[in-house]
N, C-alpha and C positions, 0 to 999 in steps of 0.2 A: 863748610861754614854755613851758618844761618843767616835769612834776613830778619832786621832789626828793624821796627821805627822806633825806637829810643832813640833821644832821652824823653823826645815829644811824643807819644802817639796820636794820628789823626791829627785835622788842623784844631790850630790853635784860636783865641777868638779873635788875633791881628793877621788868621791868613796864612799864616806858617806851617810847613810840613816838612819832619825830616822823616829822610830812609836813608836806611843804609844796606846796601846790597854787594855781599860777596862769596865766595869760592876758595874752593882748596882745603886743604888740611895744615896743621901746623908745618909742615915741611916745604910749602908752597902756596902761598894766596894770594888774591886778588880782588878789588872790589869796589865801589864806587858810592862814595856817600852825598847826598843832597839837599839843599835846603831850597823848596819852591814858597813864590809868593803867588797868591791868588791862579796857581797851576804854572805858573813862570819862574822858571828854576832861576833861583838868585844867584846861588853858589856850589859849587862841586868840587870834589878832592878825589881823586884816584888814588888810590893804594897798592904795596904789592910789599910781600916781606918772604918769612920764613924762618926754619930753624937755622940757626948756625952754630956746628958747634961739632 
């Protein structure tokens, strides 16, 4: 998988920056998305999935 900053790139002009950063392939992933304020992470989500089928 690739890292993303979408849907934002770079900050925004209130200070806001998102990434998202994961791993794996459709069969197994992982990865961790983030929303900082002023370099102070507000908010974060872990992820993990995969195929099932």
């Amino acid at each position: 998988m690739r890292s993303s900053p979408a849907p934002a790139p770079g900050p925004t002009p209130q200070g806001f920056r998102y990434t998202c950063r994961g791993e794996g392939n459709r069969d197994a992933f992982l990865g961790r998305e983030e929303i900082t304020a002023d370099g102070e992470v507000v908010y974060w989500l872990q992820y993990a999935g995969g195929f099932i089928g």
